[in-house]
C-alpha positions in Angstrom: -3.3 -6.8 -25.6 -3.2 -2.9 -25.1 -1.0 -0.3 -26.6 -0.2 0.4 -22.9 0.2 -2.8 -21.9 2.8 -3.3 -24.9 4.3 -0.4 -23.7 4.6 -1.6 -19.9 5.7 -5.0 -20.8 9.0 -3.4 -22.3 9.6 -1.0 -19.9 8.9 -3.5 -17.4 11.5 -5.9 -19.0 13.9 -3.0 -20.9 16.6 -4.3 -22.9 18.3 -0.4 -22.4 17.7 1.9 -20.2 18.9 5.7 -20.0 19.4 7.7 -17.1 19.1 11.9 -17.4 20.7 13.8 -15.0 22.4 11.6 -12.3 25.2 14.1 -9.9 28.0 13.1 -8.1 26.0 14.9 -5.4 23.6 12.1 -5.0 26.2 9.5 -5.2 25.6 8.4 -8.4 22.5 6.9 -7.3 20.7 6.1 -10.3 23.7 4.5 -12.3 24.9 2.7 -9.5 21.5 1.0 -9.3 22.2 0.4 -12.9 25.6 -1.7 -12.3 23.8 -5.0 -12.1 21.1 -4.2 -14.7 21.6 -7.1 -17.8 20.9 -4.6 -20.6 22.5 -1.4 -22.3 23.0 1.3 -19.9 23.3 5.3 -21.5 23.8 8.5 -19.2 22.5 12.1 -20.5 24.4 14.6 -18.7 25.8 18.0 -20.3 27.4 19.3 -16.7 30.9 19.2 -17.4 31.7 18.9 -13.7 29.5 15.4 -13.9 30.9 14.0 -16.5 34.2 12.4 -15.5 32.8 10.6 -12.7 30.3 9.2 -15.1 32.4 8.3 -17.6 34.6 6.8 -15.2 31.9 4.0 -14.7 32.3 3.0 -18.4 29.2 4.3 -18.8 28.7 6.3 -22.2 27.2 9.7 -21.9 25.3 12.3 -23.9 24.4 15.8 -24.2 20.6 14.8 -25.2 18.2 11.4 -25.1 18.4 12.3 -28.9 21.8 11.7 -29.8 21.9 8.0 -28.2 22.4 5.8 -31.6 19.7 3.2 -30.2 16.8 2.9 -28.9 15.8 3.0 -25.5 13.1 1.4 -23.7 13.4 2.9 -20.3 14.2 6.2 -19.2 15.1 7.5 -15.7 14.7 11.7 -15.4 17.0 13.3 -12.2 16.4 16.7 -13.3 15.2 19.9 -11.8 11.1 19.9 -11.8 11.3 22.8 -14.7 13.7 20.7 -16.7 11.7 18.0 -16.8 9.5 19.2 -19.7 12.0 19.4 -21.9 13.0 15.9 -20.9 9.6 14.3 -21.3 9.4 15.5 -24.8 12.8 14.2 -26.1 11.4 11.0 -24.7 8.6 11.2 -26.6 10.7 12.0 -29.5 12.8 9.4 -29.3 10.0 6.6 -28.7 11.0 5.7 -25.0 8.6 3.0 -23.8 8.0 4.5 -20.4 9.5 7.5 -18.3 10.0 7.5 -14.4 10.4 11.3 -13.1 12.1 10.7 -9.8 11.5 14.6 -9.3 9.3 16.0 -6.7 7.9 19.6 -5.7 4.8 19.3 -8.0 1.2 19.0 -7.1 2.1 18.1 -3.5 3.4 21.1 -2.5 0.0 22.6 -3.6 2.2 25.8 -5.1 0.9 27.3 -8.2 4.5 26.6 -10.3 4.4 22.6 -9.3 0.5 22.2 -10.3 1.5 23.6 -13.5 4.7 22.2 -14.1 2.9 18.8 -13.0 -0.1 19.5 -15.5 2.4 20.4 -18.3 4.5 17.0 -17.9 0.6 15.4 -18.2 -0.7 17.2 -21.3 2.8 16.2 -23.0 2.7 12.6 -22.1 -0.5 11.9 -22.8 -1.0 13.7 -26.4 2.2 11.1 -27.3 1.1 8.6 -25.9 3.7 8.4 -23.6 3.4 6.4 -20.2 4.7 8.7 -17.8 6.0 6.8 -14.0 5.5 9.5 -11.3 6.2 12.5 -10.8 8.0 12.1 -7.5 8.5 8.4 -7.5 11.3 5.4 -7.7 10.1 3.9 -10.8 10.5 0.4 -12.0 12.1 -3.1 -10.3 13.2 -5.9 -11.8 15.2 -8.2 -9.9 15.3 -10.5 -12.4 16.9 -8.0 -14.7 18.7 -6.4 -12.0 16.7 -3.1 -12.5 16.6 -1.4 -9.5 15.6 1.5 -7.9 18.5 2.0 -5.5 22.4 0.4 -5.3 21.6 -2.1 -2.6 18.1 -3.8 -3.6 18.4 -7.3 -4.3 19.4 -8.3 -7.4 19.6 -11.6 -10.0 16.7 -14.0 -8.4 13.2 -14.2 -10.2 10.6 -14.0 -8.2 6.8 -14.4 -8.3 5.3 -11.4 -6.1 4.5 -7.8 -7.9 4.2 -4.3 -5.3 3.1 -1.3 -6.2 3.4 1.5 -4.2 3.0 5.4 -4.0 5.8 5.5 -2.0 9.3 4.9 -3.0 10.6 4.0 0.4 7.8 1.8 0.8 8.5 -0.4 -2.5 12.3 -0.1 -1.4 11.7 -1.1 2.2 9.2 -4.1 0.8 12.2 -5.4 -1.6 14.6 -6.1 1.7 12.4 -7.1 4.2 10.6 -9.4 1.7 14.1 -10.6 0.8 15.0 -11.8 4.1 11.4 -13.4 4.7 11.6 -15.8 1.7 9.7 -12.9 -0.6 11.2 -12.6 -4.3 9.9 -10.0 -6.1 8.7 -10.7 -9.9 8.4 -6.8 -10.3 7.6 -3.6 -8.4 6.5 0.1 -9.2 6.7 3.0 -7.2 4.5 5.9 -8.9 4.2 9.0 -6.4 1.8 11.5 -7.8 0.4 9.3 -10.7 -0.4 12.4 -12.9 -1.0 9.7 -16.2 -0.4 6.1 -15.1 -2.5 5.1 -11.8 -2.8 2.3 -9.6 -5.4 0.4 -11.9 -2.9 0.6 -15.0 0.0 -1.3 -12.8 -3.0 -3.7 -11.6 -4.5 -4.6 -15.1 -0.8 -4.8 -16.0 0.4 -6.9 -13.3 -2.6 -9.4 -13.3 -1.9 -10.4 -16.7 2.2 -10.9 -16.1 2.5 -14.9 -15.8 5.4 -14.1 -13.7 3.4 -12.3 -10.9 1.5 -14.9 -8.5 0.6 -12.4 -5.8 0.2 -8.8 -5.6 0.8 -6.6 -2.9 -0.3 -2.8 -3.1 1.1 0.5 -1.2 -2.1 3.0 -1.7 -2.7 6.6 -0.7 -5.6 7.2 -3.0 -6.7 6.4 -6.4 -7.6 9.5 -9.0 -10.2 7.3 -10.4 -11.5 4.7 -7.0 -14.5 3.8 -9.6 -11.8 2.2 -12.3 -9.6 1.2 -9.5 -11.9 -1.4 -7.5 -12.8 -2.5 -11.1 -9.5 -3.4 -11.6 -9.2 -4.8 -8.7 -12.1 -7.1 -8.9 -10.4 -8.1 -12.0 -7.3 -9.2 -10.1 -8.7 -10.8 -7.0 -10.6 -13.2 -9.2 -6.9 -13.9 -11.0 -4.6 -14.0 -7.8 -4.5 -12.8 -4.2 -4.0 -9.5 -3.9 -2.9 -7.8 -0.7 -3.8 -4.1 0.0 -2.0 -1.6 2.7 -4.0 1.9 2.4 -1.8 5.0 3.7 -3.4 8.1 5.7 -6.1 5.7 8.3 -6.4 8.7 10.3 -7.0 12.5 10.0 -2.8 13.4 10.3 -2.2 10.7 7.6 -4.7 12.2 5.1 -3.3 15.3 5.7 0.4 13.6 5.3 -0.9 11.6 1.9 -2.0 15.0 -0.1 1.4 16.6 1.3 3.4 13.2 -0.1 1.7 12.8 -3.1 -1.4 14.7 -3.4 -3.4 11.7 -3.3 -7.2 12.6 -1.9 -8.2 11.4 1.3 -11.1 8.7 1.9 -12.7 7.2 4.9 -11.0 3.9 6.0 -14.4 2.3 6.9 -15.4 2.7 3.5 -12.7 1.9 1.9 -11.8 -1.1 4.3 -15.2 -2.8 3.3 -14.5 -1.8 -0.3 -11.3 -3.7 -0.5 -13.1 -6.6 1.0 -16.1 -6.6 -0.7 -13.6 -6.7 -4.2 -11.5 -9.9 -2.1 -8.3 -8.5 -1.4 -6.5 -8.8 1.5 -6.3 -5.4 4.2 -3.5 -4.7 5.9 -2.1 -2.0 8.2 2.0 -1.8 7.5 5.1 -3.3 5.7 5.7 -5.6 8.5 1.9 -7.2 8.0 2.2 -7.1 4.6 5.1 -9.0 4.6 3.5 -11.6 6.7 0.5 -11.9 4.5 2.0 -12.7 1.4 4.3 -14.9 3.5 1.4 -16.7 4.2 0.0 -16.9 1.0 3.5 -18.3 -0.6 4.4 -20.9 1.6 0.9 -22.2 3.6 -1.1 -24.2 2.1 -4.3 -23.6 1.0 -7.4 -24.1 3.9 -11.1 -22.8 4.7 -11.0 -24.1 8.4 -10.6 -22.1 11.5 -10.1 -25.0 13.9 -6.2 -25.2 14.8 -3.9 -27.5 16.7 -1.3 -25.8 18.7 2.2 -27.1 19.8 3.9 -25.0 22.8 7.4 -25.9 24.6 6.4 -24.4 27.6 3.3 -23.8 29.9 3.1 -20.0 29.7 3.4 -20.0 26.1 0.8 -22.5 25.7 -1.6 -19.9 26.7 -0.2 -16.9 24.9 -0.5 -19.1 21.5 -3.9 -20.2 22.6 -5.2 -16.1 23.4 -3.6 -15.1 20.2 -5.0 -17.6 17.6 -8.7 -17.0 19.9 -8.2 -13.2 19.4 -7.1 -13.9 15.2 -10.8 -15.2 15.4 -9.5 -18.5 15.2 -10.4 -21.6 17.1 -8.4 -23.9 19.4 -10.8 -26.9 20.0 -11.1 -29.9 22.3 -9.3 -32.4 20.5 -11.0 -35.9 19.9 -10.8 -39.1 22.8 -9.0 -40.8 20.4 -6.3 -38.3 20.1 -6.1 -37.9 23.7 -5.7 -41.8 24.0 -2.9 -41.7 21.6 -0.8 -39.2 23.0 -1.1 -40.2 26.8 0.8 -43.2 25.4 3.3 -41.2 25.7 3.3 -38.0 26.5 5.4 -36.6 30.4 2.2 -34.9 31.6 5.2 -33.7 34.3 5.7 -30.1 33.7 3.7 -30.4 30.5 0.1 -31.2 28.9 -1.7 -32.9 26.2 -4.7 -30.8 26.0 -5.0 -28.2 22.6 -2.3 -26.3 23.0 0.2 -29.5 23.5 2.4 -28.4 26.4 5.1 -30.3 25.0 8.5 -29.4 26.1 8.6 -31.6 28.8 8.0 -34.7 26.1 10.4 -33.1 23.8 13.1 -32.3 26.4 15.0 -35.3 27.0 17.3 -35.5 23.6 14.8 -33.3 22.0 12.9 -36.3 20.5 12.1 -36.7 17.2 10.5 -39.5 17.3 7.7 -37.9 19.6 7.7 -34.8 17.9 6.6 -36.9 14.8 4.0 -38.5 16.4 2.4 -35.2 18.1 2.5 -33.9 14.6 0.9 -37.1 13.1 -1.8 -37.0 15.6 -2.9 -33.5 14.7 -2.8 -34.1 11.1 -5.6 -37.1 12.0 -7.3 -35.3 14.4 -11.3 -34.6 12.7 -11.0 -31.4 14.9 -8.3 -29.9 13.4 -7.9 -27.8 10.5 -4.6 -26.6 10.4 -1.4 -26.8 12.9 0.9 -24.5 14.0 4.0 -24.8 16.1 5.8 -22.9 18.2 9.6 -22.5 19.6 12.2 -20.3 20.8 15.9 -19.5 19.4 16.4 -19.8 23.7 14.8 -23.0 24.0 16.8 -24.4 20.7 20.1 -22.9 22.3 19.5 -24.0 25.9 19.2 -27.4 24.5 21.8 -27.4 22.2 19.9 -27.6 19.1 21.2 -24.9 17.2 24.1 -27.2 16.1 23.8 -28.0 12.2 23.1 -31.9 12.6 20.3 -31.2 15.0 18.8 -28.3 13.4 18.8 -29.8 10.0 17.1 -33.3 11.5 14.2 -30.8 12.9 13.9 -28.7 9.4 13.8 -32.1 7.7 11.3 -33.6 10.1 8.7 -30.2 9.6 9.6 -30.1 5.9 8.0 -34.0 5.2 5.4 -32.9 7.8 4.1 -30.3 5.6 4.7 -31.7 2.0 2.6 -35.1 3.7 0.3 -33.0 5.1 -3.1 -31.0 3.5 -3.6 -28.9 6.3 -2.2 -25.3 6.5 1.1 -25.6 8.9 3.4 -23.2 9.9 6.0 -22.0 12.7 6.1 -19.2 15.4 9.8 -18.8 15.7 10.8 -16.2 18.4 14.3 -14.7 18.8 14.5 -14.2 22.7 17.2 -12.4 23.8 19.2 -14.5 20.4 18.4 -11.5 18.0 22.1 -12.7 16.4 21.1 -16.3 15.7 17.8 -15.7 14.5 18.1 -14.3 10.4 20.4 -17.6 10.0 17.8 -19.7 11.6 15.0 -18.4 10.1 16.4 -18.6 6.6 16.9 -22.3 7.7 13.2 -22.8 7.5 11.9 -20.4 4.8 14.6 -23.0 2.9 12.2 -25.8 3.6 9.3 -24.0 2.3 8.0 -23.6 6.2 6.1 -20.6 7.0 7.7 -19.0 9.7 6.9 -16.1 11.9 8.0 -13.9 15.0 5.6 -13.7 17.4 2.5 -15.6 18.1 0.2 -12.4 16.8 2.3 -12.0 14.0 1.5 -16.4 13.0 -1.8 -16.3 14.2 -3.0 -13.0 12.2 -1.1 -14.2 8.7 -3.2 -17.5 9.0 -6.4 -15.7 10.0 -6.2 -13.9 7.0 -4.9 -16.4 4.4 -7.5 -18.8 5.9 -10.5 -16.0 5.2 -9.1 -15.0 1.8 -9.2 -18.9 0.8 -13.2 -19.2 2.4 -13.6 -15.9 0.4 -12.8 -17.5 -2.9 -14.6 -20.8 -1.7 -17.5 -19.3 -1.2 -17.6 -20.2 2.4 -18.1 -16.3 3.7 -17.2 -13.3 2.6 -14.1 -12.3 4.0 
């Protein structure tokens, strides 16, 4: 295990943390995030106007990093770009495991004073051997710990999925709308300009954490892409790792030196570079929240062949196009299926071929029973790989399933479905007009460990790509 790594594995897990330079101004930001944080908290702050708010949080306060009576493990810096210096070398004085510098106007700004002041902060970090977050950046999460990086992240649960990101908003924005999709976070890292630590040292860090299970990345460009595939490389042969590369066209390269003077690099090549290591490509936050969705709760599969349930006509052939155009395929399913589900199946309004039409089946009483047996027959069917399901919050209302007893029978019913089952499974759940009920229901099946997802695109390209990413590391084709 490396020095750095040592170093990491406390900041990443701090028993105290110090924050420099926190103002009224910005609400407090930094020591608010700190309220739910399990370890020691210190503020350094010598502004006399600052100091009685601070104090008023029972937080104890210094005039210098120095002068706190233990150590510290983790150390947040608020301070003015040409204050920072000074900052980074009491760290390094005082033995500070890591060091986040949340300020900004450095290299980015491509002005003489930032490159310098940004080069300065680099030479002192690295001659003490110093890991040094940023600049411009949100630092470290830890949910578990209740580190954060702003007051409302979640807080308290462990979780199993690592981000890093060179955007702060991005890791932020990742942490809620994960939250809400049934993603916990294990840890995360936002690390802006990267002028010591880069991408492949949170990689190499985060593979080896037994906490982390999947990785998800936030990239604008690596300083060193020869290190950083290697790394990668390393990880994808540990755990699936999920990429999302910033600046895909000439005004977001322009944007990404501007944010944090990463270098720009062609997408094609760095698309089939990303493959080639076996990560997973993705486009935004919303798809990479689907990914690792997928990853987490469908089961593993190397088949493209899937069986598809619709309520209604017209959606049976929107599911059908959008698994077809995910380069998946619906097949003709076997006689034998067919002669099982004509036993029973109300062919009025409704249709047994693959998609099932099967709302009209379904409709009287919403049965169970036949919703069991539709399932059953998919999971037998030779032609069939994996299964995916589809209903409205609408079609739930306008039947009055959405009441607790009903819901609850249907969670249960999809729940045994899946833990019987080996095939991938998973649910296209679509809000309607119902935006209200649909958070409450959805958390309903994330609960039961069901895949869920919004739209048939958004289902059918999560699958596409966990399937590929499993035939990938089968050894089926490369993905």
């Amino acid at each position: 295990m490396t020095d750095l790594h040592d170093k990491l594995e406390r900041a990443f897990n701090p028993r105290s943390v110090a924050v420099v330079g926190d103002k009224r101004a910005m609400g407090y930001m930094w020591l608010n995030s700190m309220k739910t944080f399990q370890g020691k908290v210190y503020s350094v702050q010598i502004s006399k106007d600052e100091i009685p708010g601070i104090e008023a949080m029972n937080i104890p306060n210094y005039a210098s990093l120095l002068d706190i009576p233990d150590e510290v493990d983790y150390v947040v810096c608020a301070v003015r770009r040409d204050i920072s210096p000074r900052i980074v070398a009491d760290c390094a004085r005082k033995g500070v495991r890591a060091v986040t510098l949340f300020a900004s106007g450095f290299a980015e700004t491509e002005q003489e004073e930032g490159v310098r002041l940004q080069r300065e902060l680099g030479e002192l970090a690295r001659e003490s051997g110093l890991p040094l977050i940023g600049p411009n950046c949100m630092g470290i999460y830890n949910p578990r710990l209740g580190l954060r990086q702003s007051p409302d992240q979640p807080a308290g649960e462990a979780g199993n999925v690592g981000f890093i990101s060179q955007s702060g908003t991005h890791c932020i924005n990742f942490s809620h709308l994960g939250y809400v999709h049934g993603i916990r976070c294990s840890k995360a890292v936002s690390f802006g300009n990267a002028e010591v630590l880069d991408a492949a040292d949170y990689l190499e860090y985060m593979t080896d954490d037994p906490e982390t299970q999947v990785i998800g990345m936030y990239i604008e460009g690596p300083k060193d892409a020869r290190r950083f595939f290697a790394a990668l490389r390393r990880a994808c042969g540990r755990k699936p790792v999920v990429v999302w590369k910033g600046g895909q066209t000439e005004a977001g390269n322009r944007a990404i030196f501007s944010h944090t003077a990463a270098l720009a690099s062609e997408v094609r090549i760095w698309d089939a570079a990303i493959r080639q290591a076996g990560a997973i490509c993705v486009d935004n936050l919303e798809e990479m929240v689907d990914v690792v969705k997928g990853l987490l709760y469908i089961k593993p599969g190397t088949g493209k062949r899937v069986g598809l349930i619709a309520m209604t006509g017209g959606q049976s052939v929107v599911i059908a196009d959008a698994f077809g155009q995910a380069s998946l395929e619906v097949p003709v399913l076997s006689p034998a299926s067919y002669e099982k589900l004509a036993s029973f199946f109300n062919i009025i309004g409704g249709s047994y071929h693959n998609p099932l039409d099967a709302g009209g089946t379904l409709a009287m009483g919403f049965r169970l029973d036949n919703f069991r047996r539709m399932l059953d027959i998919l999971d037998e069917e030779p032609n069939v790989d994996a299964i995916a399901i589809e209903t409205a919050v609408t079609f739930l209302a306008g039947r009055r399933y959405l009441s607790s007893n009903l819901l609850n029978n249907l969670l249960r019913l999809l729940s045994e479905h899946k833990e019987r089952s080996h095939k991938p499974f998973l649910m296209i759940l679509q809000a309607g007009h119902l935006e209200g009920g649909m958070a409450k229901i959805r958390g309903k099946v994330l609960a039961r460990g069901i895949a869920t997802f919004g739209s048939f695109h958004q289902g059918a390209n999560a699958l596409a790509k966990v399937i590929a990413y499993h035939r990938f590391r089968d050894g089926s084709e490369n993905a």
